[in-house]
NUKETOR-369754 format. One record per residue (C-alpha): residue number from 1; residue in three letters; x, y, z. Coordinates in Angstrom, 2 decimals. Layout:
% NUKETOR-369754
LOFI  nr rest       x       y       z
LOFI NUM  ALA       X       Y       Z
...
% end
This chain:
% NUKETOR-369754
LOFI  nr rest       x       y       z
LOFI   1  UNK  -66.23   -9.02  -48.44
LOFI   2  UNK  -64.82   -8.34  -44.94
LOFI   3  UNK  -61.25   -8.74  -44.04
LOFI   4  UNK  -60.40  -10.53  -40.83
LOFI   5  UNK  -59.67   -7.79  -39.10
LOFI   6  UNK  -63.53   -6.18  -39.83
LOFI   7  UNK  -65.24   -9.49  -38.88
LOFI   8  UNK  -63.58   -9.41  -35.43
LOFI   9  UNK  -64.60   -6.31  -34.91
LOFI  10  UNK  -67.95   -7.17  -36.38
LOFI  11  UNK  -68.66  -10.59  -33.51
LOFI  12  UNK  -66.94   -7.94  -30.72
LOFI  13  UNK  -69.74   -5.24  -31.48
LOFI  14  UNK  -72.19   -8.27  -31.63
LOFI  15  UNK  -71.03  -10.04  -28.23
LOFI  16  UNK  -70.82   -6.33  -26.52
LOFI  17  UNK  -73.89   -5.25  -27.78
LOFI  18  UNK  -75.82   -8.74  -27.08
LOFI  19  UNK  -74.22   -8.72  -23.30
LOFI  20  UNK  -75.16   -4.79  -22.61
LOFI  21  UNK  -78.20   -4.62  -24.76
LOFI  22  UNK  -77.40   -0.80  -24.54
LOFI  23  UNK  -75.66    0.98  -27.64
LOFI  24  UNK  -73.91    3.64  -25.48
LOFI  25  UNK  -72.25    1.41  -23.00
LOFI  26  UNK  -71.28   -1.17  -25.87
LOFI  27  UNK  -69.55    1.95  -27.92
LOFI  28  UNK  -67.70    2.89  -25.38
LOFI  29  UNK  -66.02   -0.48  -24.24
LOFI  30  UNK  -65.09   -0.54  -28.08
LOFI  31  UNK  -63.65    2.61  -27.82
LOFI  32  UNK  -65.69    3.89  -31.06
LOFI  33  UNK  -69.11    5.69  -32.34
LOFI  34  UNK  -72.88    4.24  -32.12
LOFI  35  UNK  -72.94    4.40  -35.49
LOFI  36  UNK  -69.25    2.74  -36.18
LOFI  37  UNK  -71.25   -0.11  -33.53
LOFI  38  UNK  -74.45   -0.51  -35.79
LOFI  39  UNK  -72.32   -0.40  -38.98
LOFI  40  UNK  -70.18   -3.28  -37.85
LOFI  41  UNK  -73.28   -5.48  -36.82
LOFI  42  UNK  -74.68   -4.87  -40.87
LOFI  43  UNK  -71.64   -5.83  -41.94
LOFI  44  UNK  -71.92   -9.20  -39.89
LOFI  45  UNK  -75.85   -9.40  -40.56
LOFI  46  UNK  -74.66   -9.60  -44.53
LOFI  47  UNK  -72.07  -11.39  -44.47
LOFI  48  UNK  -74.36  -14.17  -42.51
LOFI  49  UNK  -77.15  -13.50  -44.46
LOFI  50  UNK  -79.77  -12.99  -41.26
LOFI  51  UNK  -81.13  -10.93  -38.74
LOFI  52  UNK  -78.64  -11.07  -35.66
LOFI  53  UNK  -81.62   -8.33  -33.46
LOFI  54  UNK  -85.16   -9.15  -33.65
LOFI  55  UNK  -84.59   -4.95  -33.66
LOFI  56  UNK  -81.87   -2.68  -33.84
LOFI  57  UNK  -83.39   -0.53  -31.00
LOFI  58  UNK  -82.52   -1.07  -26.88
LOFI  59  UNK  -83.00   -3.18  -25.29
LOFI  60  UNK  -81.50   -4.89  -28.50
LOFI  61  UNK  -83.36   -8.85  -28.18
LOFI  62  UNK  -80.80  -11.61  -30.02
LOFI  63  UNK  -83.27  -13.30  -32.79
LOFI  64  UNK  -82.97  -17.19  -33.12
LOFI  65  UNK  -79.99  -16.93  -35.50
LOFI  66  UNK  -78.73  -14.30  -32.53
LOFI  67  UNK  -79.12  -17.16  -30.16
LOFI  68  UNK  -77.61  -19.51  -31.75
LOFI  69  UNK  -74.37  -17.87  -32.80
LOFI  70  UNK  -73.58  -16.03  -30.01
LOFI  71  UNK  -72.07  -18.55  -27.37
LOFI  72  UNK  -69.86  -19.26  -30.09
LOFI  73  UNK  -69.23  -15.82  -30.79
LOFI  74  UNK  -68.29  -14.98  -27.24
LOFI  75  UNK  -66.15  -17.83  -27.54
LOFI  76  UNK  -63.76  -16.56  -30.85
LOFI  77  UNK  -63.78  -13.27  -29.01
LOFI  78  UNK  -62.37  -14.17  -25.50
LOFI  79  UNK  -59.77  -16.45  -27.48
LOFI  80  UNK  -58.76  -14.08  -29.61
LOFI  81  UNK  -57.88  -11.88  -26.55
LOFI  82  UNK  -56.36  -13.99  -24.88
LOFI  83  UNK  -54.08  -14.47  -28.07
LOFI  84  UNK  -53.38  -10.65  -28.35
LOFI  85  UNK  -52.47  -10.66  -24.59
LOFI  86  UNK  -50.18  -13.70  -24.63
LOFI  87  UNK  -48.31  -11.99  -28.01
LOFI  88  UNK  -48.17   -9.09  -25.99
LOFI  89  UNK  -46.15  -10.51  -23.09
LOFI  90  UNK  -43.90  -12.78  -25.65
LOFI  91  UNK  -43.09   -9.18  -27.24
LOFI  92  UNK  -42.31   -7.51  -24.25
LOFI  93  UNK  -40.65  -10.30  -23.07
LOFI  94  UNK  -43.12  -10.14  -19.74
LOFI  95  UNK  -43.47  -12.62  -17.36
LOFI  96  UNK  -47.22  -13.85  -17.02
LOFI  97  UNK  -46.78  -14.14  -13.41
LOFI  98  UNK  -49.21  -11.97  -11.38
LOFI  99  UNK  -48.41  -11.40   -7.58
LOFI 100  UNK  -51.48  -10.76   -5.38
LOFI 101  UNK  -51.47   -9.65   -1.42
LOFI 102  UNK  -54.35   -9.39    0.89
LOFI 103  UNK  -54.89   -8.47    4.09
LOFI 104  UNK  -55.42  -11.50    6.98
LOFI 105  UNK  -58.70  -12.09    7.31
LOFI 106  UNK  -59.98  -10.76    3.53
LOFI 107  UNK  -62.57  -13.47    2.75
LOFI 108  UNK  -61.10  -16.53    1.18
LOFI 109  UNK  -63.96  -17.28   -1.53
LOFI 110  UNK  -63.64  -13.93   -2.77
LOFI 111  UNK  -59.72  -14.44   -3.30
LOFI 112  UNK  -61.14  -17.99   -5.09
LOFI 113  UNK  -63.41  -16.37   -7.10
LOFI 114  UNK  -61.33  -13.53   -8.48
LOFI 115  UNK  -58.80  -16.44   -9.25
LOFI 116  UNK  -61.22  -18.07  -10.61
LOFI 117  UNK  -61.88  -15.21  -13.17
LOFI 118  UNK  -58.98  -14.14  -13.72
LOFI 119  UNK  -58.15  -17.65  -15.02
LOFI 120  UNK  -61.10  -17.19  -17.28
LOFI 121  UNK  -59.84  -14.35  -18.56
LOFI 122  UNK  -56.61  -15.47  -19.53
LOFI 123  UNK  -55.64  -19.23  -18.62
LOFI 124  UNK  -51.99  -18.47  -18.95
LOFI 125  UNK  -51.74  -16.21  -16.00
LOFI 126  UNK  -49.68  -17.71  -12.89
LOFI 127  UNK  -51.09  -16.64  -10.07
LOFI 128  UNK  -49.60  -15.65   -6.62
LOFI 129  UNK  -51.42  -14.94   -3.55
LOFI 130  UNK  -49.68  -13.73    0.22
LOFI 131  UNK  -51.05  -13.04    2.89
LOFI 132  UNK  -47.86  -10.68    3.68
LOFI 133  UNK  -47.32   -7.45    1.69
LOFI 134  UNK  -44.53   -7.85   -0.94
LOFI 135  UNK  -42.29   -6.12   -2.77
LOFI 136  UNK  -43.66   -6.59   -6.28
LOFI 137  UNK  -46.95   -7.53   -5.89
LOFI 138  UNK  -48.96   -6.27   -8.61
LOFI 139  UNK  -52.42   -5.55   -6.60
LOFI 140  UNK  -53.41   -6.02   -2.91
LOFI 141  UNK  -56.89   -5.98   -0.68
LOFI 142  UNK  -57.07   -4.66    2.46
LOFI 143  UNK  -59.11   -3.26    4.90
LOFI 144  UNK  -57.21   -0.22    5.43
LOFI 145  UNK  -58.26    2.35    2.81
LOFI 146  UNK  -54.50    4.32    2.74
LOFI 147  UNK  -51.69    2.60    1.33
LOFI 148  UNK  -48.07    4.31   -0.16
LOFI 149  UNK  -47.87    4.29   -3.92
LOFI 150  UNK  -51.03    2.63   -5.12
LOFI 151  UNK  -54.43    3.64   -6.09
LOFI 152  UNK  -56.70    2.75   -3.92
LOFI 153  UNK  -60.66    2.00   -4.52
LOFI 154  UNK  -62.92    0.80   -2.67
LOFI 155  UNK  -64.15   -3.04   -3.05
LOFI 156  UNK  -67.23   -4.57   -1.62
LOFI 157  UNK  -68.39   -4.30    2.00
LOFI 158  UNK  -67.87   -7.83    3.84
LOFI 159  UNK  -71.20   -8.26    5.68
LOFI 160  UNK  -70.11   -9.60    9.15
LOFI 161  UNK  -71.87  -11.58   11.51
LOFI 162  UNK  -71.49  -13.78   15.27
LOFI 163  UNK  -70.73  -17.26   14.90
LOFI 164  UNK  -70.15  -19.91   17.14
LOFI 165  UNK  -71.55  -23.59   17.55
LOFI 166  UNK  -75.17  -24.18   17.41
LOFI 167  UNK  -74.91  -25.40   20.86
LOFI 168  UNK  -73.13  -21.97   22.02
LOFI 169  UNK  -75.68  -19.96   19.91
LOFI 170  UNK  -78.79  -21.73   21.58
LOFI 171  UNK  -77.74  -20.87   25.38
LOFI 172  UNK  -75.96  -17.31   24.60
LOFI 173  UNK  -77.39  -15.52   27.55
LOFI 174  UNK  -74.67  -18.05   29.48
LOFI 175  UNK  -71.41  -17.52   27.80
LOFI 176  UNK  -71.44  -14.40   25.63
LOFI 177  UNK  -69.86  -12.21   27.42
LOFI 178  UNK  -67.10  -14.32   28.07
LOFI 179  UNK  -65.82  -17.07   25.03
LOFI 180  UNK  -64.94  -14.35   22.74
LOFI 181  UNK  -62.28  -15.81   20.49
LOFI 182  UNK  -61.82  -13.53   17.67
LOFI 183  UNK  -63.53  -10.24   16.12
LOFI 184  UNK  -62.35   -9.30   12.55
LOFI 185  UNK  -63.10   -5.14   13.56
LOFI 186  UNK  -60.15   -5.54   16.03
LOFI 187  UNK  -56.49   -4.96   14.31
LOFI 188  UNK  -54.42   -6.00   17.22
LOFI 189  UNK  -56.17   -9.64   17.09
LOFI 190  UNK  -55.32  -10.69   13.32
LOFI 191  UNK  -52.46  -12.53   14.80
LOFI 192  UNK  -54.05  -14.53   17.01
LOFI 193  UNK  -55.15  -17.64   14.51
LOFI 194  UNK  -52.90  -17.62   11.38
LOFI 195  UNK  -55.02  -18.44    8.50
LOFI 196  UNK  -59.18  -19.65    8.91
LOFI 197  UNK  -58.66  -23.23    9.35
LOFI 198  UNK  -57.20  -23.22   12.81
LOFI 199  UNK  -60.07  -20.76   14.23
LOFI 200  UNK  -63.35  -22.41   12.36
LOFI 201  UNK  -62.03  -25.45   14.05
LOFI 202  UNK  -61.99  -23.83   17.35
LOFI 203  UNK  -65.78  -22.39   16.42
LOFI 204  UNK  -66.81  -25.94   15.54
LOFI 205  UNK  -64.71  -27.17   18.96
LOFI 206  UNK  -67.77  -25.18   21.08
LOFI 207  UNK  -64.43  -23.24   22.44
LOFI 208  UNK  -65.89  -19.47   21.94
LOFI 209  UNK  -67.74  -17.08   19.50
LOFI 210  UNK  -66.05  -15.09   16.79
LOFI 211  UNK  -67.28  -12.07   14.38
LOFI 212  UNK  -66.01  -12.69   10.57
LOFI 213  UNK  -67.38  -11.96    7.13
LOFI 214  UNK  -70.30  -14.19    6.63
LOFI 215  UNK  -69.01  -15.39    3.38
LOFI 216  UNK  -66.13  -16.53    5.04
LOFI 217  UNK  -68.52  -18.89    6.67
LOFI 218  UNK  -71.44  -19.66    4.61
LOFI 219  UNK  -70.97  -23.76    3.95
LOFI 220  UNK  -70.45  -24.54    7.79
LOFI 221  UNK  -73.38  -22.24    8.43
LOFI 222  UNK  -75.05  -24.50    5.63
LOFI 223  UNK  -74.00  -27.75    6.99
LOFI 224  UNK  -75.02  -26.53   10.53
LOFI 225  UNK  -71.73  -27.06   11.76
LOFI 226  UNK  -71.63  -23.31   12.68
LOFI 227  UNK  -74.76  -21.62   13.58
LOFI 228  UNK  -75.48  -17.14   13.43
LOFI 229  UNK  -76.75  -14.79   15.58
LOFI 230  UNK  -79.75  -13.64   14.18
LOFI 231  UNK  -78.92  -10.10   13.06
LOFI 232  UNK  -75.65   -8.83   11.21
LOFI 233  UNK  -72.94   -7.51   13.20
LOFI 234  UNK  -71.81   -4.85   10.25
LOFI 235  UNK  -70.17   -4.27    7.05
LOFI 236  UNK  -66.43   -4.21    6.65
LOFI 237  UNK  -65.25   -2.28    4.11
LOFI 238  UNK  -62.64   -3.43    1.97
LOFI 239  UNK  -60.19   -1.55   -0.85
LOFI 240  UNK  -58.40   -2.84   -3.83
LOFI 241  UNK  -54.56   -1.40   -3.86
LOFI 242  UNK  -53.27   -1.26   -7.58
LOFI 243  UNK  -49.82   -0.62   -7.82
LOFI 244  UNK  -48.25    1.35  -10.58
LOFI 245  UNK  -46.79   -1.92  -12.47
LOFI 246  UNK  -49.59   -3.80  -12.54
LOFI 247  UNK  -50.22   -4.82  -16.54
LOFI 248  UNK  -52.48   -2.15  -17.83
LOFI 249  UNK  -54.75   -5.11  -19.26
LOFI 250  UNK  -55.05   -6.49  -16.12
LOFI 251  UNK  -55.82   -3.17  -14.27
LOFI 252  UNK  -58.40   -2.49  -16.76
LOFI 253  UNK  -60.36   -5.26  -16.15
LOFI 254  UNK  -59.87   -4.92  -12.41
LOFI 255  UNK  -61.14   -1.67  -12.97
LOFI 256  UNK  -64.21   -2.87  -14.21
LOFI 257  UNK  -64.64   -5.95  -12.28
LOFI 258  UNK  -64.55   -3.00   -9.74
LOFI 259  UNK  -67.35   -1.54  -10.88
LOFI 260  UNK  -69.58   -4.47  -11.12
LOFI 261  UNK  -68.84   -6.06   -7.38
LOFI 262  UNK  -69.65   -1.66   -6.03
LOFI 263  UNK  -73.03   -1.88   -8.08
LOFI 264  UNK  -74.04   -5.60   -6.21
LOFI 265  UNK  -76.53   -5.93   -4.09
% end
């Protein structure tokens, strides 16, 4: 019989290995051997009495019974970490509060998607974003790649493109040399409109053309309220600051959330 301790270990190898399909990469996010993996999914394979792999062999297919348990699985196994971390914090005495600073002008839907996530990955967090560097803020984005005391990696390129309204857009050989209200590359002009709101509404006012990240704009450009120049402008890049007391579970998965957004498309 397994112990509860050996059966989470047993749906973690599972879930890793089912997500990854590769026995190297799930090993290593376990922190333990191939073999120590393979062993662990027996163990669950017996003690449900079925095939979990239609084979034990990359790229590692889920069988029926594979399919069927393992939404559940991932389930237990995200709740049960989100248990350890909470414990954690009670023991330390930590406060789940997580203070997060970005640079004017880094692309709101990314800042709502990592919140997003990080929600996900542990509901209790209280999250605080500024748009003003502070004191104790536990990671940053920027588009400045040096930064005191904080390690400093790079993020994903913002893809930037020329927007205005359609109207603008359509007669450009007219005005575009002159209604320039804002370009993103320029430092010196990220005081000009505090915040997005004020300047999309200036774009949608016909009042000038501006350069931005184009996911900064992608549902007016949808709607047609805002229309692109054909080609993109650029890429901006853009860095993730961690500072030194940022929680180490929350810099690990930064670290690989990291990863994943570099490998994109």
């Amino acid at each position: 019989m397994m112990d509860e301790q050996a059966k989470q270990a047993a749906l973690e190898a599972f879930v890793y290995l089912a997500k990854h399909g590769n026995l190297i990469k799930c090993a290593e996010q376990l922190k333990c051997t191939e073999i120590q993996v393979i062993q662990r999914i027996d163990q669950l394979e017996k003690q449900l009495a079925c095939c979990l792999f239609n084979q034990h062999a990359a790229p590692f297919p889920l069988s029926s019974a594979g399919l069927a348990l393992i939404e559940q699985a991932e389930l237990i196994v995200s709740r049960y970490h989100e248990l350890q971390r909470h414990c954690r914090h009670l023991q330390l005495g930590k406060s789940l509060k997580l203070s997060i600073s970005y640079q004017a002008w880094f692309p709101s839907p990314w800042l709502t998607l990592l919140a997003n996530q990080l929600q996900r990955f542990d509901p209790l967090l209280d999250l605080h974003f500024s748009g003003n560097s502070q004191q104790h803020v536990h990671f940053s984005f920027s588009a400045q790649s040096q930064q005191n005391n904080t390690q400093v990696l790079s993020w994903r390129p913002a893809k930037l493109i020329k927007v205005a309204h359609p109207k603008l857009v359509n007669h450009q050989q007219r005005f575009d040399g002159h209604l320039k209200l804002f370009d993103i590359r320029e430092p010196q002009q990220s005081n000009l409109f505090i915040g997005e709101t004020l300047l999309l509404d200036a774009l949608e006012a016909a009042l000038g053309w501006a350069i931005l990240p184009q996911i900064s704009v992608e549902s007016r450009l949808a709607e047609g309220q805002l229309k692109a120049w054909p080609d993109l402008i650029a890429e901006l890049p853009t860095y993730l600051h961690l500072s030194h007391h940022c929680p180490e579970d929350i810099k690990t998965w930064l670290l690989q959330q990291q990863a994943e957004y570099c490998e994109l498309p």
